[in-house]
Backbone as a chain_set.jsonl record, in Angstrom:
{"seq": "XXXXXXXXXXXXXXXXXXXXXXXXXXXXXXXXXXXXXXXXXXXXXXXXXXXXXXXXXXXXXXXXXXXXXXXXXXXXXXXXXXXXXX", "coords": {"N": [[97.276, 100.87, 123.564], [95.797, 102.144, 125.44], [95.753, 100.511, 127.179], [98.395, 100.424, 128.277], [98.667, 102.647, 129.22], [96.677, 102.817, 131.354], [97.788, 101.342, 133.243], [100.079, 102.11, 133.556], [98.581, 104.362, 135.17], [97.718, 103.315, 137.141], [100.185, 102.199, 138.884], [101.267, 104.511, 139.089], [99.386, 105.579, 141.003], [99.188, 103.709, 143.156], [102.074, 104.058, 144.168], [101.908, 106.271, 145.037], [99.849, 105.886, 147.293], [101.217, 104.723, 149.224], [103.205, 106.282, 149.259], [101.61, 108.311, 150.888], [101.051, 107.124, 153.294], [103.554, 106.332, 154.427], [104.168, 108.9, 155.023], [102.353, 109.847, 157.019], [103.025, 107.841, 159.104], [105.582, 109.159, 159.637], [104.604, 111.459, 160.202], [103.179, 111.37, 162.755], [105.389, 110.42, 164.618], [106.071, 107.647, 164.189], [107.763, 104.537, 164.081], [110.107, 103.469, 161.778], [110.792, 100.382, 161.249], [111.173, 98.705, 158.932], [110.656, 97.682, 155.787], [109.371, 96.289, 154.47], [107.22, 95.354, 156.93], [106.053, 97.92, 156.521], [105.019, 97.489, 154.016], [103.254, 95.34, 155.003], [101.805, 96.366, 156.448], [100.093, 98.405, 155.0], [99.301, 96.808, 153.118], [97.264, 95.281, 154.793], [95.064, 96.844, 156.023], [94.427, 98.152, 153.885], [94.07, 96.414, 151.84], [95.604, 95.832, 149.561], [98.395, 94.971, 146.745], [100.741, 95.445, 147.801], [104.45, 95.527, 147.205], [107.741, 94.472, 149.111], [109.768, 95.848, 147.695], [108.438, 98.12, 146.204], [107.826, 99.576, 148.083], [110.518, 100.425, 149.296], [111.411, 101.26, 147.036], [109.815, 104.033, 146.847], [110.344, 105.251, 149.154], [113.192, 106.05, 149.313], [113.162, 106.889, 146.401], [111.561, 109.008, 146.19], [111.193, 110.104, 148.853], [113.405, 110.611, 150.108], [114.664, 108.602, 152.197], [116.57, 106.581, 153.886], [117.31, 103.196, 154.827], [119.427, 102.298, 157.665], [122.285, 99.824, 158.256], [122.717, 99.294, 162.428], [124.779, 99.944, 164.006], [127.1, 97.863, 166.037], [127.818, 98.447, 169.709], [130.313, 98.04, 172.258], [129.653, 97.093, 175.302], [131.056, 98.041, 177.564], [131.901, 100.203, 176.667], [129.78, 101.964, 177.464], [130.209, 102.024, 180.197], [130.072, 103.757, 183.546], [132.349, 105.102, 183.808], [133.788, 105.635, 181.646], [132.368, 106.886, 180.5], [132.148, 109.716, 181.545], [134.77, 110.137, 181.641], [134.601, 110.97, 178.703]], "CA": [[97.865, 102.056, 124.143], [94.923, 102.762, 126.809], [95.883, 99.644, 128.309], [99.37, 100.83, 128.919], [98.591, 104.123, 130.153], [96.289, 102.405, 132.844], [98.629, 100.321, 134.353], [100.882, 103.843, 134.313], [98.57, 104.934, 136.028], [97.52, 102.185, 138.316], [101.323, 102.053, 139.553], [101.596, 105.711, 140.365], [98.588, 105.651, 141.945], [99.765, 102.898, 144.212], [103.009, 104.891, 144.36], [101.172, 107.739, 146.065], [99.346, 105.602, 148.289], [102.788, 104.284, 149.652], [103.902, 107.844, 150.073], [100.851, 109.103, 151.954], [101.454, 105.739, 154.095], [104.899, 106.314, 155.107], [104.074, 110.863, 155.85], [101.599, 109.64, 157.908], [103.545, 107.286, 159.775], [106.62, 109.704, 159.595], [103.732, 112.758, 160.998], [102.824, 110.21, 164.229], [106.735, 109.822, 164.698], [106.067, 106.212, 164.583], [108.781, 103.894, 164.05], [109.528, 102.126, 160.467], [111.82, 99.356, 161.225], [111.447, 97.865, 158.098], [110.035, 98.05, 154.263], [108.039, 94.627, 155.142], [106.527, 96.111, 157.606], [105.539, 99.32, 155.846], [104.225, 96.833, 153.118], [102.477, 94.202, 155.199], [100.73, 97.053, 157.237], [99.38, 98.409, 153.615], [98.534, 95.382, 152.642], [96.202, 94.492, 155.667], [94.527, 98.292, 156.092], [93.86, 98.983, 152.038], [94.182, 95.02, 150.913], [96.519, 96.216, 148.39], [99.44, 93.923, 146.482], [102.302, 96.357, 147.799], [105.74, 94.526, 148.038], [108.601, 95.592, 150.055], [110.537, 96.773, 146.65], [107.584, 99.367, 146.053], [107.995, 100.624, 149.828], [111.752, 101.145, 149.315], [111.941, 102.436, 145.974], [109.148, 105.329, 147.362], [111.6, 105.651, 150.592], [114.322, 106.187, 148.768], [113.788, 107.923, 145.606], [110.707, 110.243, 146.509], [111.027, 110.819, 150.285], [114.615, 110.498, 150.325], [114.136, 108.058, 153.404], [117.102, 104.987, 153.73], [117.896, 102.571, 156.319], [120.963, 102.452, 157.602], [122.715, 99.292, 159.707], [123.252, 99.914, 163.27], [126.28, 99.812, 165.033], [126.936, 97.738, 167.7], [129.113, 99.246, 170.676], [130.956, 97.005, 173.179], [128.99, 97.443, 176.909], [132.408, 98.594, 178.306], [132.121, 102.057, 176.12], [128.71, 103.024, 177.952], [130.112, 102.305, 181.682], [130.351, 104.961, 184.263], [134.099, 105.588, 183.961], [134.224, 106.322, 179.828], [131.183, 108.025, 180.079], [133.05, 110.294, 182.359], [136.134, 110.724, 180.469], [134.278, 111.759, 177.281]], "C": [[97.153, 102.447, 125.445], [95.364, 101.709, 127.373], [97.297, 99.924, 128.976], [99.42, 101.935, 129.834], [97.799, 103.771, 131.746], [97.119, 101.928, 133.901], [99.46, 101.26, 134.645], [100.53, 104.219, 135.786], [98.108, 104.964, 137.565], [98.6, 102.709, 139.272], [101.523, 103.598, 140.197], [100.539, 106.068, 141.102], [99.041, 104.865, 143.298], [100.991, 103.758, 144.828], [102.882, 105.934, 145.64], [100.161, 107.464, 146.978], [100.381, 105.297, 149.476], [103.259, 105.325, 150.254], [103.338, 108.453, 151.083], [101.329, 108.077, 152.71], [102.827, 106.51, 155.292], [104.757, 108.012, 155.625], [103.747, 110.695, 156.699], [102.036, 109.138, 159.322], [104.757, 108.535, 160.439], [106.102, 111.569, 160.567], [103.74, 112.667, 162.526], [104.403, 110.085, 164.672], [106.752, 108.232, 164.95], [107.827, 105.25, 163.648], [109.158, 103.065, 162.961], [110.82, 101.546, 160.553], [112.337, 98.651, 159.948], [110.582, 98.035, 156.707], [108.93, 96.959, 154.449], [107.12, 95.053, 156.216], [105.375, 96.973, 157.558], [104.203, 98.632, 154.863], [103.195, 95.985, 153.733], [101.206, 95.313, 155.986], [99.614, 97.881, 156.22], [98.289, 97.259, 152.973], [97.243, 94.834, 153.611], [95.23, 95.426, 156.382], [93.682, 98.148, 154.728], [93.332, 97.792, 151.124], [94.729, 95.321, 149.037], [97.785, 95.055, 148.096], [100.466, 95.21, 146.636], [103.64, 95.242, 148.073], [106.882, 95.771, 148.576], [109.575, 96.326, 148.648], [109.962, 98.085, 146.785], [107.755, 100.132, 147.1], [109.184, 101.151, 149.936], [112.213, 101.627, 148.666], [110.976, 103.752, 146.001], [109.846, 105.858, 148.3], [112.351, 106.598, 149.905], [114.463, 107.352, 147.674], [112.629, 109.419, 145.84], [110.731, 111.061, 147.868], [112.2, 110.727, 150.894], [115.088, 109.902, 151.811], [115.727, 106.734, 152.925], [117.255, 104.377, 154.946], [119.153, 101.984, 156.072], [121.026, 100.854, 158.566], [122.788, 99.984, 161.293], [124.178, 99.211, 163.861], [125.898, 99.257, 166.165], [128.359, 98.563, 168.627], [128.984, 98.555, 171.893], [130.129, 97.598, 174.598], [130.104, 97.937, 177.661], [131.897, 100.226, 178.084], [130.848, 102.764, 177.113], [128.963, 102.905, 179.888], [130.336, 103.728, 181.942], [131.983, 106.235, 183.765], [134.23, 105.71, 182.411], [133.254, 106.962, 179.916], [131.904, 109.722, 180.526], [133.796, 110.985, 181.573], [135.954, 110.98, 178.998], [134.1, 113.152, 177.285]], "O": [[97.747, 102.974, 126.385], [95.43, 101.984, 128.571], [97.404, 99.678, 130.177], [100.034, 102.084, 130.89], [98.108, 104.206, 132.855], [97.085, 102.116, 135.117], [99.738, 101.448, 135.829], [101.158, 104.361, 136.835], [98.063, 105.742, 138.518], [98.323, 103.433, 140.228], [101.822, 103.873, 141.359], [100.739, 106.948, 141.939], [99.208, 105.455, 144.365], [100.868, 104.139, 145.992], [103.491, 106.207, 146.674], [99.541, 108.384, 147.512], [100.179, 105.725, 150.612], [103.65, 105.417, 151.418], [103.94, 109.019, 151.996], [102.543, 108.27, 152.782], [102.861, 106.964, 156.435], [105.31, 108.291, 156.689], [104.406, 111.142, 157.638], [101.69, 109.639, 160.391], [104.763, 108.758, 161.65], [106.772, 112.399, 161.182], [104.135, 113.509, 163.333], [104.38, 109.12, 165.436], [107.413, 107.709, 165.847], [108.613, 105.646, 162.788], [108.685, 101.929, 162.97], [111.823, 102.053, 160.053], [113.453, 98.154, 159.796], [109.621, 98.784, 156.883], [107.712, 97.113, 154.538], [105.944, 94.887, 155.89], [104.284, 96.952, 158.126], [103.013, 98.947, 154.847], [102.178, 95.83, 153.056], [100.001, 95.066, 156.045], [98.439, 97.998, 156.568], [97.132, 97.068, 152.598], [96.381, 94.071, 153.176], [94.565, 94.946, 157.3], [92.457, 98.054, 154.648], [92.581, 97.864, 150.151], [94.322, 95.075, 147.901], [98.151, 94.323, 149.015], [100.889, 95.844, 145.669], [103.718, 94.38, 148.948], [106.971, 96.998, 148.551], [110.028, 97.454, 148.843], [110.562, 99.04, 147.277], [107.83, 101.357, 146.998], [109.285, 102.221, 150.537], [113.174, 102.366, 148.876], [111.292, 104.617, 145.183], [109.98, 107.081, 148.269], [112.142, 107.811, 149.933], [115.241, 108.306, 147.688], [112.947, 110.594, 145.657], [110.422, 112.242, 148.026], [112.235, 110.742, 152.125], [115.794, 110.597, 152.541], [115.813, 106.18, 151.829], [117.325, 104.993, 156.01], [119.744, 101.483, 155.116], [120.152, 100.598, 159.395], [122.915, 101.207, 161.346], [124.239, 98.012, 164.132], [125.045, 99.572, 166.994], [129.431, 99.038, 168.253], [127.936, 98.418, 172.523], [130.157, 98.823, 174.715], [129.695, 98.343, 178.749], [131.624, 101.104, 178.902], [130.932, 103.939, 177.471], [128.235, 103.453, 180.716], [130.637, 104.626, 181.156], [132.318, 107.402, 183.565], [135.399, 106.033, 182.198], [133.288, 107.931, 179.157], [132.051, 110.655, 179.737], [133.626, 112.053, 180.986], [136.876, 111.166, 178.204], [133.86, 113.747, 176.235]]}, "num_chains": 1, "name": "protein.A"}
């Protein structure tokens, strides 16, 4: 039973290293392109086993954080002359 509860409380410890991680980043307005990212920069700071799951299920369900696709838009739409007529 103590061995389960450790690893509990291993994981939300990690959890809540993840979270400070990403405030921090999110304080700095720095830029998180990517969950790999988030994780590999953890990983090579703390020398922690974070994977990118752990980085996006903290995103997601604690800091209500997602990434979205982005849109592309044809080089026509941003000339002079539609810019204009918007």
């Amino acid at each position: 039973m103590k061995e389960i509860m450790s690893r509990h409380a291993a994981a939300d410890a990690q959890r809540e290293h993840i979270k400070k991680h990403v405030q921090v980043k999110n304080d700095f307005k720095s830029i998180i392109d990517s969950a790999k990212a988030v994780a590999n920069d953890i990983n090579a700071q703390d020398n922690m086993a974070v994977t990118e799951r752990d980085v996006r299920s903290v995103m997601r369900e604690e800091l209500d954080m997602r990434f979205t696709k982005i849109k592309t838009v044809s080089l026509h739409s941003n000339s002079e002359k539609n810019l204009v007529l918007r």
